[in-house]
C-alpha positions in Angstrom: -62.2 -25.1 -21.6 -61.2 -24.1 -25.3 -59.4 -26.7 -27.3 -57.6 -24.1 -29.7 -53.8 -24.0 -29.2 -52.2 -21.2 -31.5 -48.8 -20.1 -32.3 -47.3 -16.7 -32.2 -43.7 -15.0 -32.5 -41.7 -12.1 -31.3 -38.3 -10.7 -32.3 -36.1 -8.7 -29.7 -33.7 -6.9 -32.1 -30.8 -5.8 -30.3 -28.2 -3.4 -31.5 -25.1 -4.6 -30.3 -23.2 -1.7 -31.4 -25.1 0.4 -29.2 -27.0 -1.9 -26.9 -30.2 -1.0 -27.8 -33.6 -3.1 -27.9 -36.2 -2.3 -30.9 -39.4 -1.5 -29.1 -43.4 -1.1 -29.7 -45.5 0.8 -27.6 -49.1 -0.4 -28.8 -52.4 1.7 -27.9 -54.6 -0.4 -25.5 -56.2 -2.9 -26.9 -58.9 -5.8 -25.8 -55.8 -7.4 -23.8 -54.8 -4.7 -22.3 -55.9 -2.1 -19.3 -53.8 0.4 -21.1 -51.3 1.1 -23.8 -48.3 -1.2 -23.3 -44.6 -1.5 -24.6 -43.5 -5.5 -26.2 -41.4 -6.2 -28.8 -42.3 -6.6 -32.9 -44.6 -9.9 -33.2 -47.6 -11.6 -34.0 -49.4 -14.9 -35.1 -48.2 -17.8 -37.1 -50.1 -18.3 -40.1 -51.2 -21.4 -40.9 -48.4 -23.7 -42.6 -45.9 -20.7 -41.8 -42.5 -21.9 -40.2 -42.2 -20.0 -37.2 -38.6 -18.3 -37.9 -40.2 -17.0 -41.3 -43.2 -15.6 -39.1 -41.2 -14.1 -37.0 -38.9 -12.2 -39.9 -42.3 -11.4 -42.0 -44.0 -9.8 -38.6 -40.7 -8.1 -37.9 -40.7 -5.9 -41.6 -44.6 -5.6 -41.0 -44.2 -3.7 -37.7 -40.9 -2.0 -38.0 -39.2 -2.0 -41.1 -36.6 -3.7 -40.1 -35.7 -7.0 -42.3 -34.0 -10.0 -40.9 -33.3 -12.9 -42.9 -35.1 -16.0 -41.0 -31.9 -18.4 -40.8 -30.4 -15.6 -38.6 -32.9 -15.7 -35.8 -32.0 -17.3 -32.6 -34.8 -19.2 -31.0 -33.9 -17.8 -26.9 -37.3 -18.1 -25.4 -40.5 -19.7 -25.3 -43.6 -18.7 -23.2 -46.6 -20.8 -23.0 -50.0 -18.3 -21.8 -52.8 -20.6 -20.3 -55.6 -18.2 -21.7 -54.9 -15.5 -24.7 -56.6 -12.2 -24.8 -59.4 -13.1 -26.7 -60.8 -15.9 -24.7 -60.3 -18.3 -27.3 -57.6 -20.9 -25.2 -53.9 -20.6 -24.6 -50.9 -20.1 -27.0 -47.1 -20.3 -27.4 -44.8 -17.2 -28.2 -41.5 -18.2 -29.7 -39.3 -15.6 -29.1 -36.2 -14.8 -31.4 -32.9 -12.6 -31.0 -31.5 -10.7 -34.2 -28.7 -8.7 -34.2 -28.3 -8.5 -38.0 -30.7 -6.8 -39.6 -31.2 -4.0 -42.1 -33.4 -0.9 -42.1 -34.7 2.3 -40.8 -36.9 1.5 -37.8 -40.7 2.9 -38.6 -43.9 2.5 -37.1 -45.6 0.8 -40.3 -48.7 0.5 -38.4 -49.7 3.4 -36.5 -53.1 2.3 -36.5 -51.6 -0.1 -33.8 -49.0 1.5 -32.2 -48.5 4.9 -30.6 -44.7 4.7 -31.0 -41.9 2.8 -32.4 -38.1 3.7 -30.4 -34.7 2.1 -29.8 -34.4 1.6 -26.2 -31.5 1.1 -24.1 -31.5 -2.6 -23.4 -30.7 -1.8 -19.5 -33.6 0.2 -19.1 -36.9 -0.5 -21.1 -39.5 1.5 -21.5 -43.1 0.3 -19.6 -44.9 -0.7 -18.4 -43.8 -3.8 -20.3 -46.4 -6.1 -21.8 -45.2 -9.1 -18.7 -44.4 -11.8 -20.9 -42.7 -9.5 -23.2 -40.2 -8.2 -20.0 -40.1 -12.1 -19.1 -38.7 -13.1 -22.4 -36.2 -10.0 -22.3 -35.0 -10.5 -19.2 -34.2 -13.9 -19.6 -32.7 -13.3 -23.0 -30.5 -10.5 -21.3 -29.1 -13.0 -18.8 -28.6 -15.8 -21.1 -31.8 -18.2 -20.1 -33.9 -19.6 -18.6 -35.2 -20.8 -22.4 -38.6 -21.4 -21.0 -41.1 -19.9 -18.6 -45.5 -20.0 -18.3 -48.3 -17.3 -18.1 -51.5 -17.6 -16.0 -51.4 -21.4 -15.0 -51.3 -19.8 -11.1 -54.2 -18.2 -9.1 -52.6 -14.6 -10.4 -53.1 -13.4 -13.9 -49.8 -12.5 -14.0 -47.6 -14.9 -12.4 -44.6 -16.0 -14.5 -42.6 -19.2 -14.0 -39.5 -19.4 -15.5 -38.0 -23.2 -16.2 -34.8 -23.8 -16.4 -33.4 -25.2 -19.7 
């Protein structure tokens, strides 16, 4: 059993105008079978406040700035066991629709595209705690949902706030 907790973020940027979702498609990775769509996102550093994480990872990814007091916490996943083996983790995830910016791909080295995507019809497969979070942002909550505490890698359990 690992005793490391960490903290990450992710940001669903959603274009109101046009109701449309910012999304990543990263290359496959140690975590993953195969490449895989999520939102812009990463780790907490240490001391960071987790609304300034989530802003800073946002520019890093995409290009897109968002000023931190304009994220809206809207969901929060707890994962039993990370990727890398080294113990479970919390996402915070965050909802901006003010932002600024061209959306890029900063980091092609890390992701094999970069595209606005209608917010009724994602691209995937979806990284599943990714299409957990956006789905439950999309209908308003549940605020709160786990990863991997059943027998099934990927079951989900969403908790109602």
């Amino acid at each position: 059993m690992h005793t490391t907790s960490r903290l990450t973020v992710s940001v669903i940027v959603h274009d109101l105008a046009t109701d449309r979702i910012a999304t990543l498609h990263y290359a496959a990775r140690s975590w993953s079978p195969g490449p895989v769509w999520t939102f812009p996102g990463g780790k907490v550093d240490p001391g960071e406040e987790i609304h300034t994480a989530a802003a800073r990872e946002l520019r890093e990814e995409t290009g897109l700035v968002v000023a931190p007091a304009d994220l809206r916490l809207v969901h929060t996943v707890q994962v039993k066991e990370g990727w890398d083996g080294k113990g479970g983790f919390v996402t915070f995830v965050f909802a901006a629709s003010e932002f600024t910016g061209e959306l890029v791909n900063t980091e092609p080295t890390k992701h094999l595209e970069v595209r606005w995507a209608p917010a009724t019809s994602l691209p995937g497969p979806m990284f599943p705690t990714s299409m957990t979070s956006v789905e439950a942002y999309l209908a308003g909550g549940p605020a709160f949902a786990t990863y991997g505490f059943d027998d099934t890698p990927d079951h989900h359990r969403l908790v109602e706030a």
